[in-house]
N, C-alpha and C positions, 0 to 999 in steps of 0.2 A: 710635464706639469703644465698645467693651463694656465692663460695670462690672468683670471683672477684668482691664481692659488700663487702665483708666482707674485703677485702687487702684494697678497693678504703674505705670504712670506717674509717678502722684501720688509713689510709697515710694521711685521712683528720684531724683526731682529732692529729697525730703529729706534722701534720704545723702547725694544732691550736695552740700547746704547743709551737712550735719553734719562731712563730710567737709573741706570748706574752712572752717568755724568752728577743726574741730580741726588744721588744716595752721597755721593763725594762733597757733592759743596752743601752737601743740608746739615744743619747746627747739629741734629740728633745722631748724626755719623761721624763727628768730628773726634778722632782718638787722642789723650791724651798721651804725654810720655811715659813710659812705663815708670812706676811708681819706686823702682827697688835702684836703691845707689847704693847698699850694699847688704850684707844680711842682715846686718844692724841699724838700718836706716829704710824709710821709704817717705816719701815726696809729694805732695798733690796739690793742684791747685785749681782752683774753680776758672771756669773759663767761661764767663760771661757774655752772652749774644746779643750784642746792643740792634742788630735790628733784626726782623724776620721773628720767626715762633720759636718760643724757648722749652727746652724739654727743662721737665724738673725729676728726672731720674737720672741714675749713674754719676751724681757729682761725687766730690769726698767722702761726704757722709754715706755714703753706702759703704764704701771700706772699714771704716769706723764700725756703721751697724754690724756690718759681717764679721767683725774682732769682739763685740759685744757678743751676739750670737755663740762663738766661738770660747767665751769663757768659761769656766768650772769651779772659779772659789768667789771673787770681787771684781766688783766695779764699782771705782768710786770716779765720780764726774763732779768738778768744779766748773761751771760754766754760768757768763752772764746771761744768757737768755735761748731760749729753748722750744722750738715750734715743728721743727722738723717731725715730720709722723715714723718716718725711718728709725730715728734712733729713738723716739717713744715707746713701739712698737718688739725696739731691741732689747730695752729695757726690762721692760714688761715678760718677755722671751725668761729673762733669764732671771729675775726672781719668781718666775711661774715655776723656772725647773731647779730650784732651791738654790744658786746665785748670790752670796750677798749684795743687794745694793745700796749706796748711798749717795747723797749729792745736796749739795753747797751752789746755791742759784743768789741770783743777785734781788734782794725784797720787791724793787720796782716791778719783777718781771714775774712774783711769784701767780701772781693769777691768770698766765696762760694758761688756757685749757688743755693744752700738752704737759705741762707740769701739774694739773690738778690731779689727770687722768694716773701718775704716777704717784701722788699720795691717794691717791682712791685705792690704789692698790695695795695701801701696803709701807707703800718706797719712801722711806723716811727719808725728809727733805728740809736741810735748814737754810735760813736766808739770813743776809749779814747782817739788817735790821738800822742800819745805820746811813747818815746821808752819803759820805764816800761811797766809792763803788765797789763792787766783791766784783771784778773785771776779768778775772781768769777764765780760759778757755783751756780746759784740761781733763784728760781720764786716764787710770791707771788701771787694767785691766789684770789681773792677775798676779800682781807683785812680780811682772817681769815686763811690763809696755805699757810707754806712755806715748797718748797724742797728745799734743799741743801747738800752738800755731796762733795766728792771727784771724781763724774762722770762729765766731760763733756758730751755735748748733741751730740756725736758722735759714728756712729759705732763701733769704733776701742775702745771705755773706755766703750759699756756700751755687748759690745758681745768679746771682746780682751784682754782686761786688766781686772786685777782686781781692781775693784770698790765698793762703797756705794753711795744709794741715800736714802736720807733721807724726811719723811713726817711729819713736827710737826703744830699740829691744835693750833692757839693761835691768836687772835686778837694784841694783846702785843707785840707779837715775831714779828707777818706780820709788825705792823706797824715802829720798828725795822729797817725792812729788808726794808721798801718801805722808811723809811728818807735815809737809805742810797742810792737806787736807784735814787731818786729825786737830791742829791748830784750828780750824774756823768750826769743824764740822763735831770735834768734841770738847773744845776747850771753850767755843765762842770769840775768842781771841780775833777778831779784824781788825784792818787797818792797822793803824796805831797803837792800836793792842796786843800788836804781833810782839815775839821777843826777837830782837836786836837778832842779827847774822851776820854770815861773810861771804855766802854762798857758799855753792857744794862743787865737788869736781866728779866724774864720773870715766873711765875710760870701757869701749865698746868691742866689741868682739872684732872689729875689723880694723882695730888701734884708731878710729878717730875718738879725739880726746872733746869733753861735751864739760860746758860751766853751764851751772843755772845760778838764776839770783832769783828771789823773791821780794817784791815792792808793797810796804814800803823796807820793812825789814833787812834786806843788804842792801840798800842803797844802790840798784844797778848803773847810775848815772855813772858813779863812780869807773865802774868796770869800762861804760860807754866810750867816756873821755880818754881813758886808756887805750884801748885797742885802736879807736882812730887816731890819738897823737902816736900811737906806735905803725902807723900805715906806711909800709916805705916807696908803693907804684900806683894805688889806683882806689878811692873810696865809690861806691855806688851807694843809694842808700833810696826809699820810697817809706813816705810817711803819711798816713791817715792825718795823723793831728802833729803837729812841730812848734811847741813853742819854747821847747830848751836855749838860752842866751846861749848859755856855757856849750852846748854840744854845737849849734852852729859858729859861736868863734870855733869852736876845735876845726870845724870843718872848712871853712873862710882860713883858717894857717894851715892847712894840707893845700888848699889851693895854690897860695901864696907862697908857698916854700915848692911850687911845679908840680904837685901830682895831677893825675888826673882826679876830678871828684863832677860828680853827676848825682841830679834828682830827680824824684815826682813827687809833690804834695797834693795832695786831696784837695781840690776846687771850691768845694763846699767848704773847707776848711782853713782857706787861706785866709780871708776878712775876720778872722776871729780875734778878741780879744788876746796881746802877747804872738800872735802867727810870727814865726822867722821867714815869713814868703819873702815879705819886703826887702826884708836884710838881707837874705843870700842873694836877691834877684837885684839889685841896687849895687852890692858890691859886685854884679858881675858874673856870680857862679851859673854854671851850667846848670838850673832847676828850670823844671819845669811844670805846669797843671794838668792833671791827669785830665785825659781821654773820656772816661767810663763816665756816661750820663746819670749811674745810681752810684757809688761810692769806692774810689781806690781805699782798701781796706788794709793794704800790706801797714805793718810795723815793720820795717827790714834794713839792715844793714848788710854789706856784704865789702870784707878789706881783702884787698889783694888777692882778690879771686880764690881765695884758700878760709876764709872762716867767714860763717854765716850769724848773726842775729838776728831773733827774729822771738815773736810770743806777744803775749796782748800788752803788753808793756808800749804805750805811745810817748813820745820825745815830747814831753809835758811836766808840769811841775804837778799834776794832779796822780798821774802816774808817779812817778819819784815818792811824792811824801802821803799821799792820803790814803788812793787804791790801793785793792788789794789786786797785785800782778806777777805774772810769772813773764821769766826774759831766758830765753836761752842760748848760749854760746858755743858753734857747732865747728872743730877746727875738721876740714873735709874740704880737701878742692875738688872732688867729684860732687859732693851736695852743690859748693859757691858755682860751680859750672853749670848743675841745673835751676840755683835761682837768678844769676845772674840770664839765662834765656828766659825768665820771667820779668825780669826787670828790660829786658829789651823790648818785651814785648809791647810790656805799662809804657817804658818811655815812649815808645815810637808814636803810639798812638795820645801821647801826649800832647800839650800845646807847650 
C-alpha cells in the first residue's frame, strides 16, 4: 500500500471512530429504557436536552400514535391541549379507516389548528366550556388500554419538559376511564358537575394492583393523605405545582417521625400564590428546584419504592375541588424502580 493510501486509510478509520464517538453522545442517539415493566404495564418519559439540537421525533407520543394506528373499534382521548402533528395524523388514520373517534379538550385550547384539523374531519370534539380546567391527559384505545400520565399531547411536555406517559393493558381500568369520558363527553357533566365517587380498583394481568380517582369527583386528596401517612421507609415525590397545606404537613410528619422524604418542585412554580416551597424548605426538608430551563412537569409520588402516583392531578386545591383530573395509584416495585431512576435523574440535576 502506498504512503498516501495508507494516511487516506489511517483518516478514514478515525472519522469512523470520531463519527461513532459522536453518534453516542449526540441527543438524537440517546436510547431510552425500554418501555415494558411488565405485560401489563409500559413506561416513558421524555427526556429533555437542555443544551445542543433537539430532535422532535421518537419521544412518547410516537408510542401513543403507533397504539392509535393500531386500533380497530375507539379511541377516545381526554386531553388538555393538543399540537402534536403525530398523534393528529393518528387520529385522522383511524377515523379514515372507520375507527370511532372522539375527544374532550380543554375550551381554552379548542382553536389549535391541530384540533381544528380533527373537527374538519369529521372527529367530534367537545370542550368543557367552563372556567375550571378539563386537565386530563388521557386515551382509551379499544376498551382494553389506557394512556395516562402527566404529558400533555404537546410538543413542548412530550420533547421540553419533563414528563410520564403511561401504558396500562386492562379491560377494568379502560372501562373506568371510558365512564368517565362518557361523563364530560356525553352527559356535559365537568367539574363540579361530575357525580360524587370513591374511586375504582382494578387488578392487572401481572397481579399489580392499579386505584384511580377522578378530580374533583373522588376527592383524590384524600387517597393522597393516606398512602403517605401510611409510608413506613422512604417518600420521594416531584411536583409541577404544590400548594396542598394538608399533603405537605402529611409529608413534614414522615420526615419528623425519621423517614426518608425528598423533592423537586418546578422553579417556575414556586413564588406562586399558596406554593408549599417555603414550608417544606424552612422546616428543613430535603426539597429541591428543578434543573429543567422549560418546565419539571412530573405530578409524582412514589412511597416505599413499591407504589407509584402519578396523572395530571397537581398537589393544588384547584386540582382537588374545581378541575377536571385523573390520578392514578400503581402498586408495582418494578414500575416505583423505574420512576424512581427518573426521579434521580430530575433531582440531581436539581438545585
Amino acid at each position: 500500500m502506498s504512503g498516501a493510501r495508507a494516511r487516506a486509510a489511517v483518516l478514514s478509520a478515525l472519522l469512523l471512530v470520531l463519527f461513532l464517538v459522536f453518534l453516542r453522545a449526540s441527543p438524537f442517539a440517546i436510547r431510552p429504557p425500554a418501555p415494558e415493566v411488565s405485560g401489563a404495564i409500559e413506561v416513558r418519559f421524555s427526556r429533555p436536552v437542555t443544551d445542543g439540537p433537539r430532535s422532535l421525533r421518537g419521544g412518547p407520543d410516537a408510542a401513543l400514535a403507533e397504539a392509535i394506528d393500531r386500533a380497530g373499534r375507539s379511541v377516545d382521548m381526554a386531553i388538555y391541549d393538543l399540537d402534536l402533528w403525530s398523534l393528529r395524523d393518528a387520529l385522522l388514520g383511524a377515523e379514515a379507516r372507520g375507527v370511532r373517534v372522539r375527544l374532550v379538550v380543554e375550551a381554552d385550547n379548542l382553536g389549535s389548528p391541530e384540533i381544528y384539523d380533527l373537527i374538519a374531519a369529521g372527529i367530534p370534539v367537545v370542550a368543557d366550556g367552563w372556567e375550571p380546567l378539563m386537565h386530563d391527559k388521557f386515551t382509551v384505545i379499544d376498551g382494553r388500554e389506557v394512556w395516562t400520565g402527566s404529558m400533555n399531547y404537546t410538543v413542548r411536555d412530550a420533547y421540553f419538559n419533563d414528563n410520564n406517559l403511561l401504558r396500562l393493558i386492562s379491560s377494568s381500568l379502560a372501562q373506568a376511564y371510558t365512564d368517565e369520558f362518557d361523563e364530560m363527553f356525553q352527559d356535559g357533566a365537568f367539574g363540579a358537575f361530575s357525580p360524587s365517587g370513591v374511586g375504582q380498583r382494578a387488578r392487572l394481568s401481572d397481579g399489580s394492583e392499579v386505584e384511580v380517582y377522578f378530580a374533583p369527583d373522588d376527592r383524590p386528596l384524600e387517597k393522597l393523605l393516606a398512602l403517605v401517612g401510611g409510608a413506613r421507609q422512604r417518600v420521594e415525590f416531584a411536583a409541577f405545582s404544590f400548594t396542598s397545606a394538608d399533603l405537605a404537613a402529611a409529608l413534614l410528619q414522615k420526615d419528623a417521625q425519621g423517614l426518608a422524604v425528598r423533592g423537586v418542585i418546578e422553579s417556575g412554580q414556586a413564588a406562586n400564590l399558596g406554593s408549599q416551597w417555603d414550608v417544606l424548605r424552612d422546616a428543613g426538608l430535603d426539597v429541591r428546584l428543578d434543573g429543567n430551563p422549560d418546565n419539571m412537569h412530573h405530578k409524582l409520588i412514589v412511597i416505599d419504592a413499591a407504589t407509584v402516583v402519578t396523572g395530571s392531578y397537581n398537589f393544588s386545591r384547584s386540582a382537588e375541588e374545581f378541575n377536571d383530573e385523573n390520578l392514578v395509584v400503581i402498586h408495582s416495585p418494578e414500575l416505583a424502580r423505574r420512576f424512581l431512576e427518573e426521579f434521580d435523574r430530575v433531582y440531581a440535576a436539581a438545585d
